[in-house]
N, C-alpha and C positions, 0 to 999 in steps of 0.2 A: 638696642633691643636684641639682635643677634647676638652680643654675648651673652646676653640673660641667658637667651636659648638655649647656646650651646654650653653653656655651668651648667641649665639645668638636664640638658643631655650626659652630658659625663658625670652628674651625679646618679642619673637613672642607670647607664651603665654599670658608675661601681658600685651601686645596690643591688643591682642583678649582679654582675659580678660574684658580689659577696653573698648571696644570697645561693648560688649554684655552687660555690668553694665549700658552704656549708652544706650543701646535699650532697656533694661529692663527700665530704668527710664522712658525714654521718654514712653512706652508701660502702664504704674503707671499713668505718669502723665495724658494719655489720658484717663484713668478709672474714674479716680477719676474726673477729668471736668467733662463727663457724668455723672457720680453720683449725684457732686452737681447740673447739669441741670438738670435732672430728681425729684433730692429735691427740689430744688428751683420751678419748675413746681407743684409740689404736692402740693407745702405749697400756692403757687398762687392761685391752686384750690380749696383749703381749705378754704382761709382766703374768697376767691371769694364768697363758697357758705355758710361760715358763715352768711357775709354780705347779701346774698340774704334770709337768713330765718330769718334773724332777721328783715328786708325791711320788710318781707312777713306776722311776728309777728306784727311790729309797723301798718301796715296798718290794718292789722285784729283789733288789738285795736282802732285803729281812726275810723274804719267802727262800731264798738259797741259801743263806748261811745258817736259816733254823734249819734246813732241811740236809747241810750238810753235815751240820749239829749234831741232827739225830739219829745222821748216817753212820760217823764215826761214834757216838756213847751205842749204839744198837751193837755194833763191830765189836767191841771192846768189853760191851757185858755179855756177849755170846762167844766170846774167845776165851772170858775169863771162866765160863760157866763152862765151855768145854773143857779148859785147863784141870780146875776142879772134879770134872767127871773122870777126868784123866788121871789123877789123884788117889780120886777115890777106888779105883780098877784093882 
């Protein structure tokens, strides 16, 4: 009679046993989803605001070199225009 017991004691354990491995997992498994959504959200923010300084680099250089641009042809057709005046004397 006592081993009945006690098989069905140690079966009731590794049913709880097994039964709390599987809440643990499942409890694992939802940490870790959160994590990598919170990674994956970070790196989205990253990569986001890479892109936005290097947008924000490229345009700064398209604003100086047009405006250096139009430094040197303004120099060049006022030098030529004076040349010509010059010319014409």
């Amino acid at each position: 009679m006592l081993g009945g017991l006690g098989k069905l004691a140690a079966e009731g354990l590794a049913h709880r046993t097994e039964k709390a491995t599987e809440e643990a997992v499942h409890v694992v498994e939802g940490v870790v989803k959160e994590v990598v959504e919170h990674a994956k959200e970070a790196g989205e923010k990253a990569i986001a605001e890479a892109f936005k300084k290097a947008q924000e680099t490229g345009d700064k250089m398209v604003k100086e070199v047009t405006e250096s641009v139009t430094h040197t042809v303004t120099n060049a057709v006022t030098h030529a225009a004076e040349g010509l005046g010059q010319l014409g004397q």
